[in-house]
C-alpha positions as CSV (number, residue, x, y, z in Angstrom):
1,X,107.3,110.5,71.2
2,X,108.3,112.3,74.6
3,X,105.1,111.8,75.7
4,X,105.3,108.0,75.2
5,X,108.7,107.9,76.6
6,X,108.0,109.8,79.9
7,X,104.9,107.6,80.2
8,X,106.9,104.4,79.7
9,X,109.9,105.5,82.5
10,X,107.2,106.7,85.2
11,X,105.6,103.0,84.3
12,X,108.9,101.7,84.9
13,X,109.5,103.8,88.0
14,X,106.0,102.7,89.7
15,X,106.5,99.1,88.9
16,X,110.2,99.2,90.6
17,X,108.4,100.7,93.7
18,X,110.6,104.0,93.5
19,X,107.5,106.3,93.7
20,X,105.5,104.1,95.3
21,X,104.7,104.8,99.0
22,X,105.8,101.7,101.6
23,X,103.2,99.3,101.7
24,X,102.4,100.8,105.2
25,X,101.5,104.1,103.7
26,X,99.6,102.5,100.5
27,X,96.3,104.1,101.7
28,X,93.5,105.5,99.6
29,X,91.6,109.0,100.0
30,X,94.1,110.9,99.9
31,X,94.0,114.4,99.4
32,X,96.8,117.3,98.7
33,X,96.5,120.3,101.7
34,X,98.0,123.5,100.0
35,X,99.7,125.5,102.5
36,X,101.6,129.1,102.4
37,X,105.2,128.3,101.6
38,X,106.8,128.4,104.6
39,X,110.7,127.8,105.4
40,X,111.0,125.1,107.3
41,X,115.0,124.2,107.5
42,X,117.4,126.7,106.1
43,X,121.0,125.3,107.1
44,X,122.4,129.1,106.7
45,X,121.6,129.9,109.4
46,X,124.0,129.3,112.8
47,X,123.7,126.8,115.1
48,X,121.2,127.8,117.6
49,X,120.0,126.1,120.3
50,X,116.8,127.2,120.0
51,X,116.2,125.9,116.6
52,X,116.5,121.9,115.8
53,X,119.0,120.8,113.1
54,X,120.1,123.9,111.8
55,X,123.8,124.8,110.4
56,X,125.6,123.3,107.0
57,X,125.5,120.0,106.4
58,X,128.6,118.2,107.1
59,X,130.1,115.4,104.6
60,X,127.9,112.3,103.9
61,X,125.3,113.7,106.9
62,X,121.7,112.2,106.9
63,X,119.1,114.0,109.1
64,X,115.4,113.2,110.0
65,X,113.0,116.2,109.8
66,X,109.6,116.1,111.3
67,X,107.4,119.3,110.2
68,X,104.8,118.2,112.9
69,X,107.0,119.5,115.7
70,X,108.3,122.6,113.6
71,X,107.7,125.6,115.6
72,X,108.8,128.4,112.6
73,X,105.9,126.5,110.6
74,X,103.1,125.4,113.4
75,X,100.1,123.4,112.1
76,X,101.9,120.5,110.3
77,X,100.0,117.6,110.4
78,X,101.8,114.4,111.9
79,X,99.6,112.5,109.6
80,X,101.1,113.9,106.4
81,X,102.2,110.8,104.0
82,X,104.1,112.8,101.9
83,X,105.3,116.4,101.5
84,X,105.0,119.2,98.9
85,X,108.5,121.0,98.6
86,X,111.1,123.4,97.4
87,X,114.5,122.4,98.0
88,X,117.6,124.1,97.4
89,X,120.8,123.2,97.7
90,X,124.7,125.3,97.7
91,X,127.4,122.6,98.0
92,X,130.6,124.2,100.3
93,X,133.5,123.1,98.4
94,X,133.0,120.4,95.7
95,X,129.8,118.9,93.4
96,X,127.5,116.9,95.7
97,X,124.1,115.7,95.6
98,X,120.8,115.5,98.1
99,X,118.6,112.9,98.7
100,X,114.9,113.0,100.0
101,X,113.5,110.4,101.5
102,X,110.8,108.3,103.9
103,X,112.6,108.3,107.2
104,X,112.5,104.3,108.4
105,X,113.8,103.1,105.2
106,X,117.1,102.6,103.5
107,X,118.7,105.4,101.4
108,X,117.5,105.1,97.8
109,X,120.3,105.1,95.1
110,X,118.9,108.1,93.5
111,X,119.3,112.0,94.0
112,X,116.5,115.3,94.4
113,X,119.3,117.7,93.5
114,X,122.9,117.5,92.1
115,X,124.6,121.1,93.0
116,X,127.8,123.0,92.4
117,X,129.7,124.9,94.8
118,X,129.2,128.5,94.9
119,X,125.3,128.0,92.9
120,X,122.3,127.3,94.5
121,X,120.1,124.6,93.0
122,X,116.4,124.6,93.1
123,X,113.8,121.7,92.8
124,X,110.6,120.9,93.5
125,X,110.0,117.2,94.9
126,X,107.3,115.2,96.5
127,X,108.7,113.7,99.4
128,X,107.3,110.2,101.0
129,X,107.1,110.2,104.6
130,X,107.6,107.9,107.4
131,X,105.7,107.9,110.3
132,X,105.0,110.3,112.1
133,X,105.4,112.5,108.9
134,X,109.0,112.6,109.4
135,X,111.3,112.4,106.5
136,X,115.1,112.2,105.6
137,X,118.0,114.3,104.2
138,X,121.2,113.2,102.8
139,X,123.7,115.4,101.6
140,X,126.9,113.6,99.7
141,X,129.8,116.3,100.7
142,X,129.1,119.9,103.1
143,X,126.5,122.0,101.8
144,X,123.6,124.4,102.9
145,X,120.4,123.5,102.4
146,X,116.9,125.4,102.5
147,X,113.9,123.5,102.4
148,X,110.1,125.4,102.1
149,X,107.0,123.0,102.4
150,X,103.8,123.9,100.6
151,X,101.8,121.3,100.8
152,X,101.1,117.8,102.2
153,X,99.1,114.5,101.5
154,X,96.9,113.0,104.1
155,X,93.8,110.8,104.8
């Protein structure tokens, strides 16, 4: 029965268009590219000029990431059309939640992550992206956020 279930929501899902790439992206041949987990945003870490986007998330903050330009995780492809990840999330001072997302498109009503303060959260997601390979981050309230890619889909 849990089997016919899950079947009938991912169904469900697909049909809606929630895990369906934009029709921009809706190529075939594609093929997953393992790569070493590497850490590619980890919002501990001070503000540094040096590094792009880095310190807490602030309440209801969106950010665009593109891996491509990364330079603690050279040899992203650009071309990725989706991303293989680990996110984790610590909320500041009350329950939020995180959204991934294709940069380019409006901010789905559903959430990767739904964390406490003072626990970190951990999931797995595979993340559309825009172009350019570049892909968003919301977070509902203040939070850090660590985020390790590893793996990508491309032509």
């Amino acid at each position: 029965m849990t089997r016919l279930n899950v079947g009938l929501a991912t169904g469900l899902l697909i049909g809606l268009g929630i895990f369906a790439p934009p029709p921009s992206q809706a190529q075939t041949g594609q093929s997953f590219y393992a790569v070493t987990p590497c850490r590619v945003v980890d919002t501990r870490v001070p503000i540094d000029s040096a590094a792009v986007k880095r310190g807490a998330f602030a309440d209801d903050e969106n950010r665009a990431y593109t891996f491509s330009t990364s330079t603690d995780c050279p040899g992203l492809p650009s071309t990725a059309t989706a991303w293989s990840l680990n996110i984790q999330i610590r909320p500041l001072t009350q329950p939020a939640f995180l959204t991934a997302y294709p940069d380019g498109v409006t901010r789905p009503l559903v959430s990767a992550l739904v964390g406490y303060p003072g626990t970190w959260i951990v999931n797995n997601a595979l993340v559309p992206a825009g172009s350019n390979g570049t892909f968003d981050v919301y977070c509902q309230y203040a939070a850090n956020v660590v985020i390790d890619v590893n793996g990508y889909f491309a032509p």
